[in-house]
ROMIFI-130649 format. One line per 3 residues: number of its first residue (from 1); for each residue y negated, x, z of C-alpha. Coordinates in pm, 1 decimal, m for minus. Layout:
NUM> Y:X:Z; ...
//
This chain:
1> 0.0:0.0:0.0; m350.3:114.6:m56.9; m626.8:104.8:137.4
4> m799.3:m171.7:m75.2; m479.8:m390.7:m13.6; m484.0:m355.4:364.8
7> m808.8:m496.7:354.8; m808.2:m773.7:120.3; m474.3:m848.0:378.1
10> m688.0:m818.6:693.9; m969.6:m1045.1:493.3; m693.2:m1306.7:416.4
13> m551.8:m1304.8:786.5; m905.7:m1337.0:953.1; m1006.8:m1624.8:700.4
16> m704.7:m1818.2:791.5; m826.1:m1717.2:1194.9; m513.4:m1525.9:1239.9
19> m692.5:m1266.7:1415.5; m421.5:m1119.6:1619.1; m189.9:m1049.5:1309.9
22> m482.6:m887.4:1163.4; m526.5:m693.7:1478.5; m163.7:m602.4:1467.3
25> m180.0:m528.2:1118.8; m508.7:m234.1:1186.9; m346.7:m122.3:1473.6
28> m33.3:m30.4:1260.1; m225.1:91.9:994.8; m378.6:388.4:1205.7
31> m101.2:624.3:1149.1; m74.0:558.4:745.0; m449.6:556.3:687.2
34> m583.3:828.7:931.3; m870.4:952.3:761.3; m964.3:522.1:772.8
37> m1007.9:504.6:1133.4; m1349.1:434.3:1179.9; m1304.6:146.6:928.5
40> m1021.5:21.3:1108.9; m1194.7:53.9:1524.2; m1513.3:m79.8:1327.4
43> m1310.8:m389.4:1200.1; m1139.6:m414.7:1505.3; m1425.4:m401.2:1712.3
46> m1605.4:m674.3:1543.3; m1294.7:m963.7:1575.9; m1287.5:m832.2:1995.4
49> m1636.2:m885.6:2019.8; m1654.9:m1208.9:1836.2; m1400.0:m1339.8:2044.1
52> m1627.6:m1210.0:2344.0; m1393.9:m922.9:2406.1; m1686.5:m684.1:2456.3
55> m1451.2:m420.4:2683.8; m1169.6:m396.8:2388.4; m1457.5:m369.2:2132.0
58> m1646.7:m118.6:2295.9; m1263.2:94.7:2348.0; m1187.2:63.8:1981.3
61> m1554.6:252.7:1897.6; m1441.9:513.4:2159.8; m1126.1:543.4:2014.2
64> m1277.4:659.6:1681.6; m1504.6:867.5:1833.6; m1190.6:1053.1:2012.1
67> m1005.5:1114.7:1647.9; m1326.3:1286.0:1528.0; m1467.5:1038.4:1337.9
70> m1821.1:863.6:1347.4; m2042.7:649.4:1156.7; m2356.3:665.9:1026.2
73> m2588.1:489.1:1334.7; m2755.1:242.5:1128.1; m2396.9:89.4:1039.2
76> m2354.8:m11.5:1390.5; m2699.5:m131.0:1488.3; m2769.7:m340.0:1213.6
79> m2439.6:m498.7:1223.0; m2525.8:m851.7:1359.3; m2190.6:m921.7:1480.1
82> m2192.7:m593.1:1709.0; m2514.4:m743.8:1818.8; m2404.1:m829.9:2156.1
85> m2305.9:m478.6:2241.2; m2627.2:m332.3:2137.2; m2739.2:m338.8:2527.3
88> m2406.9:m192.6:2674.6; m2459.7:133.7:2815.2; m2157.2:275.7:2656.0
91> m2258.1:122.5:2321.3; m2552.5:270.5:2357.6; m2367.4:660.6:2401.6
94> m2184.5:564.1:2090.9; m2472.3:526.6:1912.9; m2620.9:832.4:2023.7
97> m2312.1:1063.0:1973.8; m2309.0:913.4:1587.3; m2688.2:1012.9:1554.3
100> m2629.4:1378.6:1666.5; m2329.5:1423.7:1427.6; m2467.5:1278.3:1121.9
103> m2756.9:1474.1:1137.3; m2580.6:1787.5:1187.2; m2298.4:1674.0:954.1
106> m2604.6:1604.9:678.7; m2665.9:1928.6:633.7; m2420.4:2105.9:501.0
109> m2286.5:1794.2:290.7; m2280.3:1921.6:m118.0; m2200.5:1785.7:m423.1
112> m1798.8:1803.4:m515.2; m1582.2:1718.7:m813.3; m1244.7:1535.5:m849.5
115> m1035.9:1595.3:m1182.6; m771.1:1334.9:m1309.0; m611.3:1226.9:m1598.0
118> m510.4:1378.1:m1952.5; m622.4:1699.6:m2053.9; m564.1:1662.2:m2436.3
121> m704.7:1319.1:m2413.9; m982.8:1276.5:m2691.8; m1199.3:1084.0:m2452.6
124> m1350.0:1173.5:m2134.1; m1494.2:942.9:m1875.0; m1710.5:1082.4:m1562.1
127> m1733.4:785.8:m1331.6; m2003.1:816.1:m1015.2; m1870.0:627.5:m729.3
130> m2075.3:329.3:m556.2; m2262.7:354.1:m209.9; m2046.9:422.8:86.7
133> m1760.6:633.3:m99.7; m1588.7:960.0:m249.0; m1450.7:1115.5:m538.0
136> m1101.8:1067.3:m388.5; m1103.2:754.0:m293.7; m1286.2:624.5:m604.2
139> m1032.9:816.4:m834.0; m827.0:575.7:m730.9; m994.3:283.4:m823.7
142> m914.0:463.0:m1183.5; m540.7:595.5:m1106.0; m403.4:286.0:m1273.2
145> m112.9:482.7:m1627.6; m310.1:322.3:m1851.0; m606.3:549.3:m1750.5
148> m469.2:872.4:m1656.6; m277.3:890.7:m1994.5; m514.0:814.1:m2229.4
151> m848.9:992.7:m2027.3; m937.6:1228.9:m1863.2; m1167.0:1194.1:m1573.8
154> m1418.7:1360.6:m1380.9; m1545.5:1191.6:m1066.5; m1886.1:1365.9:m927.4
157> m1937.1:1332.9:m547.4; m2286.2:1292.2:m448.3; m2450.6:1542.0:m189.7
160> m2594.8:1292.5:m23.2; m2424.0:1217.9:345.3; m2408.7:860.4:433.3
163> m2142.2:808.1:668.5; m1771.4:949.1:740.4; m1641.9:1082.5:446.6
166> m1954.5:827.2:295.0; m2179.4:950.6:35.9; m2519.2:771.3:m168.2
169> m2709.9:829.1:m450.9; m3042.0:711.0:m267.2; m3266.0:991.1:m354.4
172> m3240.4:939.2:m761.2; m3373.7:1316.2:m810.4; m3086.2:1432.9:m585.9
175> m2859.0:1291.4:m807.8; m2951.9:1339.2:m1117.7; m2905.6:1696.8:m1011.4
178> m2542.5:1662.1:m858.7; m2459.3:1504.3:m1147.4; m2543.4:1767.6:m1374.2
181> m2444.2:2031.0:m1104.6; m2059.1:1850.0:m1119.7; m2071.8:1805.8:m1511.9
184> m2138.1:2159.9:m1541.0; m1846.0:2222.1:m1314.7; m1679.6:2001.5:m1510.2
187> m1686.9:2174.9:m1868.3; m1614.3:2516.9:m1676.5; m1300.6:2344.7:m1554.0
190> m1176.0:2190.4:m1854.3; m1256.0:2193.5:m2243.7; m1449.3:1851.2:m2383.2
193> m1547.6:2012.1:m2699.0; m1486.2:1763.0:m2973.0; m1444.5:1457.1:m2686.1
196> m1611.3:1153.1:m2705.6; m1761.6:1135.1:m2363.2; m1879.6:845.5:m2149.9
199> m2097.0:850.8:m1833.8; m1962.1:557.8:m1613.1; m2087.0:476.3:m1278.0
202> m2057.1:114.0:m1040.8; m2294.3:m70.5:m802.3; m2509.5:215.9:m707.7
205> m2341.8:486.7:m921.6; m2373.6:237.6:m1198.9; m2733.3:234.8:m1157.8
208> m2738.9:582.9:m1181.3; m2562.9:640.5:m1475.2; m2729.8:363.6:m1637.9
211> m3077.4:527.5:m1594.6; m2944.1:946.8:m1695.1; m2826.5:737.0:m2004.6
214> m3135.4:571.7:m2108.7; m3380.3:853.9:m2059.0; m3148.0:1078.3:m2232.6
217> m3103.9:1293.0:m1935.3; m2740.5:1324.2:m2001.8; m2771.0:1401.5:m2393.9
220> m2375.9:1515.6:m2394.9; m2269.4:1166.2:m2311.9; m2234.4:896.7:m2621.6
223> m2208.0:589.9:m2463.6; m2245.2:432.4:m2043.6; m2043.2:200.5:m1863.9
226> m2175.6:9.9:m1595.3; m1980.4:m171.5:m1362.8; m2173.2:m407.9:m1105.9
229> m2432.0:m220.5:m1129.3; m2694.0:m208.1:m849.9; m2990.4:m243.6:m1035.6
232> m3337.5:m97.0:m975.5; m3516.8:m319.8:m1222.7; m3865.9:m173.8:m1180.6
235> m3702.9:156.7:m1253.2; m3526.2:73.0:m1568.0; m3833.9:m97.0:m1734.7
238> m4003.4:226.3:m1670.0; m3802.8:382.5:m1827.3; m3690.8:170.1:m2112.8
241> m4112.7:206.8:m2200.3; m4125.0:545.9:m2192.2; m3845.3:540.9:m2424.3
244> m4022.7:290.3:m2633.9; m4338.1:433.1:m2652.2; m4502.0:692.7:m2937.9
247> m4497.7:1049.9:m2841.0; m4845.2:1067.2:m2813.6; m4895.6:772.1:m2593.2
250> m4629.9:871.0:m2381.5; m4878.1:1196.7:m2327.3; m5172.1:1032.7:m2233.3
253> m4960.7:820.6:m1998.3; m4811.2:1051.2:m1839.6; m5121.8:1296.1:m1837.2
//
């Protein structure tokens, strides 16, 4: 089972309100998924303290913490069903604990590169991952045969920390440059002379590709696939116009 089908199972089981089977389920799903744990106590945590179990909520956060995982601060204070632990004293050292290790964790985060797939394939695909992810675990969102044996696949990581084993591509500069940083790794790696190549990307890594693509900042790539892409509208019309617009206007614009 992957870790995508454990949770659509605990979703399922906590629609139908069978909250202890999904609790059961988590529990069991420690051992297999170890590197998942702060999903897992986070998940956990939030049925306990919904069913006003704040003690067994609070333990599961602790429990995380204990394994050497963490999570980015914000995810835990602007969760709204943790809400009612947000005054607990121990809640409060969680809190504090995640704050200290993300910021020292931030710095030394850098860009990474995952390689999958066919190496005589004719087309290559380099897929950026959404918010909130890796290049592992979103190379396997694209492990499925019919993939591996007819592409091959470079997945970028971003540089930019947002959780446990959690990256972003918030700062749009930052990425653009891990992006070309990993391509370049990429073509070191691997020989895409005479590929047809495609920049990919989805929800946040969607919008990302999406923009290289239309302001030609990725010139080796001929063609961009979205998926559920997150959008910034504002950005893309910007763009789009500069694209539209005469040389010399684009000058005086700009100027």
């Amino acid at each position: 089972m992957r870790f995508a089908d454990l949770q659509n199972r605990v979703i399922e089981l906590v629609e139908r309100k069978e909250t202890e089977e999904a609790l059961r389920v988590m529990e069991e799903s420690k051992e297999k998924f170890p590197h998942k744990r702060d999903r897992l106590g986070h998940w956990k945590a939030n049925i306990y303290v919904m069913e006003g179990k704040h003690e067994e909520g609070v333990a599961e956060l602790k429990e995380v913490l204990k394994h050497g995982l963490w999570w980015n601060p914000e995810i835990l204070t602007s969760d709204s069903e943790l809400s009612p632990l947000q005054t607990h004293p121990e809640f409060k050292s969680i809190v504090s604990q995640c704050r200290t290790i993300f910021e020292n964790t931030k710095a030394s985060a850098h860009a990474e590169l995952t390689i999958q797939g066919h190496s005589e394939a004719g087309t290559v695909i380099f897929p950026l991952h959404w918010k909130g992810s890796n290049a592992k675990d979103f190379s396997e969102q694209w492990s499925d045969e019919n993939l591996v044996t007819k592409y091959l696949m470079g997945f970028p990581q971003s540089s930019q920390l947002f959780s446990y084993q959690c990256y972003a591509w918030d700062d749009v500069a930052v990425a653009y440059h891990d992006v070309r940083k990993t391509y370049c790794e990429f073509t070191q790696r691997v020989d895409v002379s005479d590929k047809k190549q495609i920049l990919a990307g989805a929800s946040q890594g969607g919008s990302i590709a999406t923009q290289m693509s239309l302001s030609n900042d990725m010139e080796e790539f001929n063609f961009f696939i979205a998926l559920a892409p997150a959008f910034d509208l504002q950005s893309l019309k910007e763009i789009l116009q500069n694209q539209l617009s005469p040389p010399c206007e684009r000058l005086h614009h700009n100027g």
